[in-house]
C-alpha positions in Angstrom: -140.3 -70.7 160.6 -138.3 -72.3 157.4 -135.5 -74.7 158.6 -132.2 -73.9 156.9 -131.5 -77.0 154.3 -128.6 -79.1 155.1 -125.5 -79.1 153.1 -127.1 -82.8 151.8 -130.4 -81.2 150.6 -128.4 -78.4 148.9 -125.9 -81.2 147.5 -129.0 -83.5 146.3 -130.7 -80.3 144.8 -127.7 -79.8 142.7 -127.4 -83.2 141.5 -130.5 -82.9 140.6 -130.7 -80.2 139.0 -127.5 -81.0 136.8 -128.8 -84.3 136.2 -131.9 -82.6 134.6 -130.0 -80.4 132.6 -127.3 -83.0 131.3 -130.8 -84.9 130.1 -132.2 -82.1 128.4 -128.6 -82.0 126.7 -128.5 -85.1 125.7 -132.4 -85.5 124.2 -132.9 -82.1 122.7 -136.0 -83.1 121.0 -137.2 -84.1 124.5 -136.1 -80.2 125.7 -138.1 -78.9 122.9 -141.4 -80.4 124.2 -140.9 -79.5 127.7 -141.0 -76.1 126.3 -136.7 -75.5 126.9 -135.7 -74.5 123.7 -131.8 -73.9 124.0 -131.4 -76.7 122.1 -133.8 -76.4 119.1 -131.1 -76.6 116.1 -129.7 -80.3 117.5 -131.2 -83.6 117.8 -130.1 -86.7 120.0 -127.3 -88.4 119.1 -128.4 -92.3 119.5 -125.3 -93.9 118.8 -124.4 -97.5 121.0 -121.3 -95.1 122.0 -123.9 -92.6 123.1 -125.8 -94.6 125.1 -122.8 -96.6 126.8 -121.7 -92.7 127.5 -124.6 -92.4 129.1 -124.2 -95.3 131.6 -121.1 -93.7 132.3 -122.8 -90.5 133.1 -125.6 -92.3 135.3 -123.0 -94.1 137.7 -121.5 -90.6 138.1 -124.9 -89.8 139.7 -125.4 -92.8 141.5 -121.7 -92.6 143.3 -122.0 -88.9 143.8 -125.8 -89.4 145.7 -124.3 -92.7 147.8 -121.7 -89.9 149.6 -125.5 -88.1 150.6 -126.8 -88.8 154.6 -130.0 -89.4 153.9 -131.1 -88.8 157.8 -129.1 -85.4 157.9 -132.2 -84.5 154.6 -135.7 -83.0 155.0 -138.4 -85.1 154.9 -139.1 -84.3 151.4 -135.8 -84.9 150.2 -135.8 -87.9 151.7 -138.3 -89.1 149.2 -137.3 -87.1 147.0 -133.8 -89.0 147.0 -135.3 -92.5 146.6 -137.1 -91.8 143.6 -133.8 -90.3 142.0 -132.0 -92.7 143.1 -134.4 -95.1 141.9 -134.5 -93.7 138.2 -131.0 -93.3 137.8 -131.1 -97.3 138.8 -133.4 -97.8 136.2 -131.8 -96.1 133.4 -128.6 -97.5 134.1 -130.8 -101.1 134.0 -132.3 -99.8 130.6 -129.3 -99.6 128.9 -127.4 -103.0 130.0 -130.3 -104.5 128.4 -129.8 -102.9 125.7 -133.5 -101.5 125.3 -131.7 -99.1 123.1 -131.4 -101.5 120.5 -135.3 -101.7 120.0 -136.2 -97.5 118.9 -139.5 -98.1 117.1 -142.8 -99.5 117.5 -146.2 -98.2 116.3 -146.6 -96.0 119.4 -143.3 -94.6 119.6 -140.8 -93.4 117.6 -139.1 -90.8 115.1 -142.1 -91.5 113.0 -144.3 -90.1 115.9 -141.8 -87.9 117.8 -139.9 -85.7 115.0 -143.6 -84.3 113.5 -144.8 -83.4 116.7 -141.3 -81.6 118.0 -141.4 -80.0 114.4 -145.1 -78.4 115.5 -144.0 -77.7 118.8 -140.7 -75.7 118.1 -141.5 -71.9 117.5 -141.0 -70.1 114.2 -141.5 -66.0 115.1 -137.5 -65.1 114.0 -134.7 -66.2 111.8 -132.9 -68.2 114.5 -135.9 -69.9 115.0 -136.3 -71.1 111.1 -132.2 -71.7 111.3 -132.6 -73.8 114.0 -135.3 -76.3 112.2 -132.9 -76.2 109.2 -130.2 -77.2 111.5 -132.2 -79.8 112.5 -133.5 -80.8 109.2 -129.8 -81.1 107.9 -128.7 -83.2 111.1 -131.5 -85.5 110.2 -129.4 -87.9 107.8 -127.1 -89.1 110.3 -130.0 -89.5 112.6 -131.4 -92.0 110.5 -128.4 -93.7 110.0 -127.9 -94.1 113.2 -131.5 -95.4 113.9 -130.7 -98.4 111.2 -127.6 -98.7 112.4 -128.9 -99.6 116.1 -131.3 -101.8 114.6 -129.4 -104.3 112.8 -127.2 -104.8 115.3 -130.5 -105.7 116.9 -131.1 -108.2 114.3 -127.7 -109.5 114.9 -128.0 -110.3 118.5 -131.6 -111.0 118.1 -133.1 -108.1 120.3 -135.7 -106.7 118.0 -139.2 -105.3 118.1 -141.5 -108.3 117.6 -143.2 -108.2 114.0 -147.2 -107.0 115.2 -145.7 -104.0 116.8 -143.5 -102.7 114.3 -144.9 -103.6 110.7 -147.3 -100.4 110.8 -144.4 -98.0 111.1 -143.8 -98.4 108.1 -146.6 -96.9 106.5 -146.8 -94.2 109.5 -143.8 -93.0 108.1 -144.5 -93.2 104.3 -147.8 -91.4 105.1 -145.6 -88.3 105.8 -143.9 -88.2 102.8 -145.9 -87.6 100.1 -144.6 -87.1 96.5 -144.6 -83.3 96.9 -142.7 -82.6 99.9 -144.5 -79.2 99.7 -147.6 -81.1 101.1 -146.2 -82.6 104.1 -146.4 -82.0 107.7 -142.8 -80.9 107.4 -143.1 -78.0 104.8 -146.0 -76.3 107.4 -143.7 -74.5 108.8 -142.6 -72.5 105.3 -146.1 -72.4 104.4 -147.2 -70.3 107.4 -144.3 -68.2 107.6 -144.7 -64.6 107.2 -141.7 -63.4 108.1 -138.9 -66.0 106.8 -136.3 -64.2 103.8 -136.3 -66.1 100.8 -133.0 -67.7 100.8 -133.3 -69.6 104.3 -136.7 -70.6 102.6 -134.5 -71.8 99.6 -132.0 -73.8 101.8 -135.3 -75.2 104.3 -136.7 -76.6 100.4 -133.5 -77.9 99.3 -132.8 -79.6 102.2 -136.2 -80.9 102.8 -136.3 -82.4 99.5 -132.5 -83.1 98.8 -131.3 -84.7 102.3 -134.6 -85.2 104.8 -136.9 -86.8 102.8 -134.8 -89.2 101.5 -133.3 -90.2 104.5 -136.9 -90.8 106.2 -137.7 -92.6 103.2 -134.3 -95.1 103.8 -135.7 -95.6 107.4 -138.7 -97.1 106.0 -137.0 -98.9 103.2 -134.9 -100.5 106.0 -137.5 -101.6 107.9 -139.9 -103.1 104.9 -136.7 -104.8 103.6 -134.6 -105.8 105.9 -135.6 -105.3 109.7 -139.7 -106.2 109.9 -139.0 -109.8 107.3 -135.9 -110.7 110.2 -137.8 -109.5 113.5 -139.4 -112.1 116.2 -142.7 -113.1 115.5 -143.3 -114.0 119.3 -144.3 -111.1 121.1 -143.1 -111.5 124.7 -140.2 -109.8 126.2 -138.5 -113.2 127.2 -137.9 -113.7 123.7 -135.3 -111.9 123.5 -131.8 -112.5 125.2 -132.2 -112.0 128.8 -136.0 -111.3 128.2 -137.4 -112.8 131.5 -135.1 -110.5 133.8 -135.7 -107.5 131.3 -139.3 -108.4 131.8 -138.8 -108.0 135.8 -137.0 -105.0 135.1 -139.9 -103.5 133.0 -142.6 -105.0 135.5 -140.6 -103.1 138.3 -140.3 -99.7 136.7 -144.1 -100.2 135.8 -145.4 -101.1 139.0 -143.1 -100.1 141.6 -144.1 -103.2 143.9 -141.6 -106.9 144.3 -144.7 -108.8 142.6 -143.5 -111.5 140.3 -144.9 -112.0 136.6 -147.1 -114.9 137.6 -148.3 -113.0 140.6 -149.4 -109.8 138.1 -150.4 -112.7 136.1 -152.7 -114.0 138.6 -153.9 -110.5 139.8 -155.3 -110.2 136.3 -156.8 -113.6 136.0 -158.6 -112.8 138.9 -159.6 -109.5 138.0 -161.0 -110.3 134.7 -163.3 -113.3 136.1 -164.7 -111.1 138.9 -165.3 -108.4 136.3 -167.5 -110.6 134.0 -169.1 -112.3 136.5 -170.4 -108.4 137.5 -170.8 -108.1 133.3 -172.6 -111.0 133.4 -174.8 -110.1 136.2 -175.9 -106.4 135.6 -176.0 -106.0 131.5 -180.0 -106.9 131.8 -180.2 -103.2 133.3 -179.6 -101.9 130.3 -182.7 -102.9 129.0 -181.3 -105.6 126.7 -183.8 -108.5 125.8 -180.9 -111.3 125.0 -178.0 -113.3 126.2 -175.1 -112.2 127.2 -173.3 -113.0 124.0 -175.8 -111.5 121.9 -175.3 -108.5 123.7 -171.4 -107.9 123.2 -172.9 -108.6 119.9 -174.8 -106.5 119.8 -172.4 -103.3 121.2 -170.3 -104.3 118.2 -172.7 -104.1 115.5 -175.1 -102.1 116.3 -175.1 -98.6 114.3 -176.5 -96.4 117.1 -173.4 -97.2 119.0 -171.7 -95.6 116.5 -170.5 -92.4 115.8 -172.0 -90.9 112.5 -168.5 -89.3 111.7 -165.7 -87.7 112.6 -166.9 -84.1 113.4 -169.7 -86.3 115.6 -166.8 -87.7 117.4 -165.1 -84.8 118.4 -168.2 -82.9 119.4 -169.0 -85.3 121.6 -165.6 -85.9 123.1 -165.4 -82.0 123.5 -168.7 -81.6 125.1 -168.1 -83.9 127.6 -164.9 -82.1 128.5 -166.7 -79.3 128.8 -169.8 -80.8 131.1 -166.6 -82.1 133.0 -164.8 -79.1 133.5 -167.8 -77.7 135.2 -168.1 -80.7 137.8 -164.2 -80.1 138.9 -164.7 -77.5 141.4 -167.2 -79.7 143.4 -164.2 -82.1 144.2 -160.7 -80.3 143.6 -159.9 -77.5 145.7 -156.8 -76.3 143.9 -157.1 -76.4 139.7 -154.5 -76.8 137.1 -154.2 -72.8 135.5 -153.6 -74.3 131.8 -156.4 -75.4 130.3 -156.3 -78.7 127.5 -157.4 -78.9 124.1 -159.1 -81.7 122.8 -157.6 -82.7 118.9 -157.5 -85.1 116.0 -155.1 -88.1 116.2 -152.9 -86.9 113.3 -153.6 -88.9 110.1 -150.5 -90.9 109.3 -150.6 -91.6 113.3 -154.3 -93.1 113.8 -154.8 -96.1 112.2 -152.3 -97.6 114.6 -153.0 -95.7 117.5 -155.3 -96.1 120.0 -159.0 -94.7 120.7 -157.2 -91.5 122.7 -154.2 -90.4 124.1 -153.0 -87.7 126.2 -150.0 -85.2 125.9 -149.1 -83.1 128.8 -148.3 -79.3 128.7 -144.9 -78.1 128.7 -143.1 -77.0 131.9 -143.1 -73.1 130.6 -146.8 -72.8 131.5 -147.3 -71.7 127.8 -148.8 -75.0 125.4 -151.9 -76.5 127.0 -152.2 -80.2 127.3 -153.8 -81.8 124.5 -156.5 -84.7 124.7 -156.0 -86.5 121.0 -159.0 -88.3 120.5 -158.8 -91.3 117.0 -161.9 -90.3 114.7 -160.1 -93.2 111.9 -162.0 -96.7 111.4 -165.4 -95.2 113.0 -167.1 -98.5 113.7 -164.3 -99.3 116.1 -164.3 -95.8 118.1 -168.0 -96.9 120.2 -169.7 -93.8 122.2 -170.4 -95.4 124.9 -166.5 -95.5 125.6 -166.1 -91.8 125.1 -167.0 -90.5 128.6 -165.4 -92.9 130.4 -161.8 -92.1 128.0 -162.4 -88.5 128.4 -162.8 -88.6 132.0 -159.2 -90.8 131.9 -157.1 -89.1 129.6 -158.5 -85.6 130.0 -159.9 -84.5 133.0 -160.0 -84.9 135.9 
């Protein structure tokens, strides 16, 4: 027999349920890959005003859930209301230190974001091709808002240190080549079959008059002006209030009251009983050498090397496949969508990692992907693929 929730489980559903709605609001682009597309023809707006309207918004939710019992709710909403409560802790957290001010790095960013929500968004009717020319056109003051954060991040000296940011540049200038016809961002037009030839008109015009230009002035910012002025040192404590950011970041990471030096140490200690086991057991291998000739060896040699990129993601596929098989020897209950397994995109890989992982959306209708890097072959070893596969992938 179901027990009847209690006015405070009903009351926390709602918050949390307008909480998540009020997010997909305010990060449309986020909306778009979780597969909610009311707000397709909009993106963020990232303004300092936005983001301080934000805080506002977060201590709304954090004074509405401290009038909650937490004994009068279930025992699943009693977890349930820690980890909201924790999150909406941590976002408040975020933005006092003013994380907002650092957008961009080679992993993340409009460089990486806006190409994949352009894939993602669908194009089967009009509304569907006015809404990426709304977003198109709304692009501009996007940008200018994106510089506009980060030299006031400059100013107060809380920037992206240099290593991390001085590939975005070309990651963005590798999607805009001097035809805009042959970008990632005309794909769209160029598969259409169904799009009337004046919105294709106003989709060129724009992409060409107003988008391009202003992607180009992010990159012209940061070659110029942001990457030449940004810290060299790469640790968080550089910046103002860097060590307690750095708690706040090593909280939301771990979850546990550890300090830095005691993660520190955890790692130290990790790393020496690891290579002592290195050390120990590489001779099973068959290897005829010292230990240094064999990491040596693992770099250099050819046959642990992938022959090219179409060897690469065979491989990587097969083994999702052999896995796939294993699953129901372990897992009772299976996910129903399946994943693909793709290409790092181009302008993307040579700062990117070996693989990566994006999720499905919550409609049950894109399958997760498993991007796998097939650029600088020599670095991308085989005898890493099964074990990234079998962490990024499946299980």
């Amino acid at each position: 027999m179901n027990k009847t929730l209690s006015l405070d489980d009903q009351k926390l559903t709602s918050i949390i349920d307008a909480d998540w709605d009020y997010f997909m609001e305010k990060y449309p682009e986020f909306a778009t890959m979780m597969g909610d597309n009311t707000y397709n023809d909009k993106l963020a707006d990232i303004s300092e005003e936005a983001f301080l309207e934000k805080k506002d918004h977060h201590n709304k939710t954090l004074n509405e859930l401290e009038k909650i019992n937490h004994d009068n709710l279930s025992e699943d909403n009693k977890l349930n209301y820690l980890l909201f409560k924790e999150r909406v802790l941590n976002e408040i957290r975020e933005i006092d230190f003013k994380g907002y001010l650092m957008p961009l790095n080679q992993m993340m960013g409009v460089q990486e974001e806006f190409s994949r929500v352009v894939e993602l968004m669908p194009y089967k009717k009009e509304s569907d091709y006015k809404n990426y020319l709304s977003r198109l056109k709304a692009f501009p003051k996007y940008a200018n808002q994106l510089i506009e954060l980060m030299r006031k991040g400059l100013s107060l000296g809380v920037t992206t240190p240099r290593p991390a940011i001085i590939k975005v540049v070309d990651q963005i200038r590798d999607q805009l080549p001097a035809d805009y016809k042959e970008s990632v961002y005309y794909i769209p037009v160029k598969n259409s079959t169904n799009l009337n030839e004046s919105l294709k008109k106003e989709i060129e015009t724009v992409l060409e008059n107003d988008f391009f230009p202003a992607f180009r002035r992010i990159a012209d910012f940061l070659e110029i002006e942001y990457v030449p002025n940004t810290r060299l040192k790469e640790g968080l404590s550089e910046v103002p209030n860097g060590k307690a950011y750095y708690d706040h970041k090593l909280r939301t990471s771990t979850t546990t009251d550890l300090t830095a030096q005691e993660v520190h140490d955890i790692g130290l200690s990790e790393v020496a009983r690891i290579l002592k086991e290195l050390q120990n057991s590489y001779k099973n291998t068959g290897f005829e050498g010292s230990y240094e000739e064999f990491l040596k060896d693992l770099k250099v040699n050819t046959q642990h090397h992938f022959a090219s990129p179409k060897e690469l993601m065979m491989t990587y596929r097969d083994i999702a496949k052999r896995a796939d098989k294993e699953l129901p020897r372990f897992f009772k209950v299976l996910p129903r969508l399946p994943y693909g397994v793709e290409e790092i995109p181009h302008h993307q890989a040579p700062s990117y990692p070996t693989a990566y992982y994006l999720p499905p959306d919550l409609t049950m209708t894109r399958a997760g992907i498993f991007y796998a890097n097939t650029s600088e072959l020599t670095t991308r070893p085989n005898y890493e693929a099964e074990e990234l596969t079998l962490h990024e992938a499946v299980p």
